[in-house]
VONU-726636 format. One record per residue (C-alpha): residue in one letter; residue number from 0; z, x negated, y negated. Coordinates in steps of 0.5 Angstrom, whole numbers, always signed. Example, Ala and Ser with C-alpha at 12.3 -4.5 7.8 and 13.67 -1.06 7.14 Angstrom:
res;n;Z;X;Y
A;0;+16;-25;+9
S;1;+14;-27;+2
***
This chain:
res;n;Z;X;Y
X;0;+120;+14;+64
X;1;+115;+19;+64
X;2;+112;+15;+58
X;3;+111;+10;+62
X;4;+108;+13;+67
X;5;+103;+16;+63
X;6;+101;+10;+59
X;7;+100;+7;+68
X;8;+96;+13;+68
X;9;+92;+12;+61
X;10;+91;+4;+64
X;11;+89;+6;+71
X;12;+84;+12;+69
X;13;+81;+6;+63
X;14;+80;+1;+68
X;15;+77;+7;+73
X;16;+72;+10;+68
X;17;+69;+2;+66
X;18;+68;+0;+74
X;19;+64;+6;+75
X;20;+60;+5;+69
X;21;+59;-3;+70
X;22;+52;-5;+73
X;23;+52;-7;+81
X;24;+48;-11;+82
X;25;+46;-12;+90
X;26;+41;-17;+91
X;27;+40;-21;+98
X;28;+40;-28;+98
X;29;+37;-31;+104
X;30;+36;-38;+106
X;31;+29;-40;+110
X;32;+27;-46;+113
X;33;+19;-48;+111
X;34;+15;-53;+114
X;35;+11;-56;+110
X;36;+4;-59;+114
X;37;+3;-64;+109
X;38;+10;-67;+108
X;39;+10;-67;+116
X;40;+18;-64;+115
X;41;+22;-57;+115
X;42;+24;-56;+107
X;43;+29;-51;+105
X;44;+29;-45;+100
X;45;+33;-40;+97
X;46;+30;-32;+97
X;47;+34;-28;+92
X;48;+30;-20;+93
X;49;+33;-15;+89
X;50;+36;-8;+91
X;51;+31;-4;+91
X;52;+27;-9;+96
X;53;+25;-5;+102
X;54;+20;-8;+105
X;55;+14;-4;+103
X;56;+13;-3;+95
X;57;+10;-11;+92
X;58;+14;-14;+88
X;59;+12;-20;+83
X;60;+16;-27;+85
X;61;+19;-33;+80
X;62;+19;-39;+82
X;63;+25;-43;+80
X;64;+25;-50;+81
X;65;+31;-55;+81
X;66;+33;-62;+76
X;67;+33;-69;+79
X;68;+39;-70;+84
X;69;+38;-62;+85
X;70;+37;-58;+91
X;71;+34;-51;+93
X;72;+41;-48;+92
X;73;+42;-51;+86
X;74;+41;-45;+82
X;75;+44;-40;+86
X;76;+51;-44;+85
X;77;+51;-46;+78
X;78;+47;-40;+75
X;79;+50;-34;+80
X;80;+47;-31;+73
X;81;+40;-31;+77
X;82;+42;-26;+84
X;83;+44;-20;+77
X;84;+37;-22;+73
X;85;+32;-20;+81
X;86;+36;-14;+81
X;87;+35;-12;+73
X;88;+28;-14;+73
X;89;+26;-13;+80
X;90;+23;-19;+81
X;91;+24;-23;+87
X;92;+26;-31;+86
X;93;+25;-36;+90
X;94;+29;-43;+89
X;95;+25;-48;+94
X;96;+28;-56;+95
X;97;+24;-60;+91
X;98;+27;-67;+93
X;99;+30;-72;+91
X;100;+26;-74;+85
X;101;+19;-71;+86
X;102;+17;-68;+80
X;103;+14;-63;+83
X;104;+7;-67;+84
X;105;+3;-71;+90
X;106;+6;-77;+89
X;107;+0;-83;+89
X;108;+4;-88;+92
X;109;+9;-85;+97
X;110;+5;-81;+102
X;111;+12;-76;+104
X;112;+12;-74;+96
X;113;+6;-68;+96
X;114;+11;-63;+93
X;115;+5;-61;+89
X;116;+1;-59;+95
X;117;+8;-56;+98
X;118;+10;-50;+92
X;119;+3;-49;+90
X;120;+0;-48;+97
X;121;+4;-48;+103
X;122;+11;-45;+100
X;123;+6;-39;+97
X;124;+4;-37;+104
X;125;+10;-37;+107
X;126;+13;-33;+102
X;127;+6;-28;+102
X;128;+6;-28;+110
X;129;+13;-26;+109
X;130;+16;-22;+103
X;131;+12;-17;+100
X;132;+9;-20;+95
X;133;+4;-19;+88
X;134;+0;-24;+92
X;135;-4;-27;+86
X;136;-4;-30;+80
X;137;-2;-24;+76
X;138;+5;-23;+80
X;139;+7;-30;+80
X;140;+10;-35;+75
X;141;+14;-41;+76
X;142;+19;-44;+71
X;143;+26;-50;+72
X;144;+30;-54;+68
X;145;+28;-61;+67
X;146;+24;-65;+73
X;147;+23;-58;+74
X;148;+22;-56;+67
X;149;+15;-61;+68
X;150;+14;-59;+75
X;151;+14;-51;+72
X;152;+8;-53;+66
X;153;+5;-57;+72
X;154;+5;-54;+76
X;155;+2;-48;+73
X;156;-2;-51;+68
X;157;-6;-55;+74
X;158;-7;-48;+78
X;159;-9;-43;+74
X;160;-12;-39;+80
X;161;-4;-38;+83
X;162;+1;-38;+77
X;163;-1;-33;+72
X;164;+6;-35;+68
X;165;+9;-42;+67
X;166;+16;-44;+63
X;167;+21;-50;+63
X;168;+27;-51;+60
X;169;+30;-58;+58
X;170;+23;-60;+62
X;171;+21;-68;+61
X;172;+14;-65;+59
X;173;+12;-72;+58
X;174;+15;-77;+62
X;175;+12;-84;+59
X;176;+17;-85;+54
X;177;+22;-86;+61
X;178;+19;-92;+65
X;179;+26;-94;+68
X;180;+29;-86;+69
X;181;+30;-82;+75
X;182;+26;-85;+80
X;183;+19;-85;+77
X;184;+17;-91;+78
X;185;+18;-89;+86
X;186;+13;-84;+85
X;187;+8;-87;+81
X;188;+9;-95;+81
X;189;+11;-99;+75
X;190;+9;-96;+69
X;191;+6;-104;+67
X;192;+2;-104;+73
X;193;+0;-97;+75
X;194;-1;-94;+67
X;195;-7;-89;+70
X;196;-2;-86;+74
X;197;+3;-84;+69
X;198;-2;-82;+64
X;199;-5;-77;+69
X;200;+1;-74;+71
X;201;+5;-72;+65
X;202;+5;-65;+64
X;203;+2;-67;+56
X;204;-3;-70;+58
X;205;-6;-63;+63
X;206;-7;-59;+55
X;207;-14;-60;+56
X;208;-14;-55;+63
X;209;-12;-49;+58
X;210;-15;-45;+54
X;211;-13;-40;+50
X;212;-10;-34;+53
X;213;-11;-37;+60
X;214;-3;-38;+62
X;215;+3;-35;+59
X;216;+8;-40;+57
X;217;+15;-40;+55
X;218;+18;-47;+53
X;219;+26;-48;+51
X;220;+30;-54;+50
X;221;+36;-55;+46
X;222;+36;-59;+39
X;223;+41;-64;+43
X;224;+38;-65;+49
X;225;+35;-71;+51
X;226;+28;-69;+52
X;227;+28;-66;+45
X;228;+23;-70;+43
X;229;+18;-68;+48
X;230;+18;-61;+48
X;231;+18;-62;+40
X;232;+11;-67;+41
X;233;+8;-61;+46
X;234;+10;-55;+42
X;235;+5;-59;+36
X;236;+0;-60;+41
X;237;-1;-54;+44
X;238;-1;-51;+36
X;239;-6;-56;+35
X;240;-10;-53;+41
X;241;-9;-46;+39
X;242;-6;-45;+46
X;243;-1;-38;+44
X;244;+6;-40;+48
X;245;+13;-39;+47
X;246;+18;-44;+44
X;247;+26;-43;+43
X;248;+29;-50;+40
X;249;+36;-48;+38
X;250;+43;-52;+39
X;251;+44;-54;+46
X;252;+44;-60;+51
X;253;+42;-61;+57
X;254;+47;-58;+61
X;255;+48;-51;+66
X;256;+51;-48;+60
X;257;+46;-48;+56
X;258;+41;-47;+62
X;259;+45;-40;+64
X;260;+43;-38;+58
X;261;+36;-40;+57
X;262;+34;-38;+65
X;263;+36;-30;+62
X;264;+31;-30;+57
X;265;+26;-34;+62
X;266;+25;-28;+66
X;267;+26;-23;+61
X;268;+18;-27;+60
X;269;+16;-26;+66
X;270;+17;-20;+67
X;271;+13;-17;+60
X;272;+9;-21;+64
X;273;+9;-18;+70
X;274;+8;-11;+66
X;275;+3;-13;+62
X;276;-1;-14;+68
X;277;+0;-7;+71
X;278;+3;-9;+77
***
């Protein structure tokens, strides 16, 4: 008997000693409602502000945006991964509502798509006016998974002035071998008819904005993924431009195992990023 009580001492004093050396993590997850002007709407977004936000040191901000059929919550639900890496990189993380298809930029054919003009504009103001914020490129990156994969490199690379970090992960970094897929021809009219507009919207075909050093860009995309192909056809042709950059192709699909994964290794990025400037 006293034997077994020992060994229920022994069991309880291990299990106590590992709780107090866990890592408590207590960062704060908002939902907020933003108006978007251009959009003539109210667009949902989450807000995730690590525990040592107080209101009044500044803090650098990722924005991370979700896949096609997504929404502002979708990171926070499948990658609960995302509330532990605020609090270990001190960053805030803001999940905006990118719509159903958008891909993350004006659309030429339907005037209620502008999510370009939303995340890089309004959505950035908002945050700014609100949050304590690096408000200014060095303390901004923007980065998602598949349609948010391009809108991340899209966005980043066309407003360098804003974002001074842009990443994807499984992203459909060139959208033209898709003609039929995932509502594009909605935003961009039939690739047949409307060819100009698939060639200016591909995130391929924004290389020439770059130059060397003026973006810090991390790519990752799984050898089993669809998008596979892309990413390789991107990652040679920022080589060919001498663009520096980041490029992780190891085994993995297009799934949220492998996107839990590869968002870890993401922020750790943009947080050297984030060091690097001195902020």
């Amino acid at each position: 008997m006293k034997q077994q009580q020992m060994k229920r001492y022994f069991l309880c004093s291990i299990f106590a000693l590992v709780f107090a050396l866990a890592p408590v993590f207590a960062s704060h997850v908002d939902t907020v409602s933003t108006y978007s002007e251009c959009m003539k709407k109210q667009i949902k977004a989450v807000v995730i502000t690590p525990d040592k936000y107080d209101g009044k040191t500044q803090f650098p901000v990722l924005y991370l945006l979700h896949g096609y059929g997504g929404y502002y919550n979708s990171w926070i639900k499948s990658a609960p991964v995302v509330g532990q890496l605020s609090d270990i990189h001190n960053v805030i993380i803001v999940c905006p509502d990118g719509g159903f298809g958008s891909w993350y930029f004006d659309s030429p054919v339907d005037s209620s798509f502008k999510y370009e003009t939303y995340v890089s504009k309004e959505l950035i103001a908002w945050i700014d006016a609100r949050y304590k914020t690096v408000a200014r490129r060095e303390g901004r990156a923007v980065t998602g998974l598949s349609m948010g994969g391009h809108g991340g490199l899209y966005l980043g690379i066309r407003h360098q002035d804003v974002f001074g970090a842009a990443g994807s992960m499984s992203g459909g970094v060139d959208i033209r071998p898709f003609p039929n897929n995932w509502d594009l021809s909605k935003r961009l009219g039939l690739q047949s008819e409307y060819p100009e507009n698939w060639e200016k919207n591909t995130v391929i075909n924004q290389l020439y904005l770059l130059n060397p050093n003026s973006l810090k860009i991390i790519i990752d995309c799984g050898v089993s993924d669809f998008f596979h192909e892309v990413n390789e056809k991107l990652h040679r042709e920022l080589l060919y431009r001498n663009i520096p950059h980041d490029y992780i192709a190891r085994p993995g699909a297009h799934n949220w195992e492998y996107w839990n994964n590869a968002v870890q290794y993401q922020v750790l990025f943009f947080k050297n990023y984030f060091k690097g400037s001195n902020l």
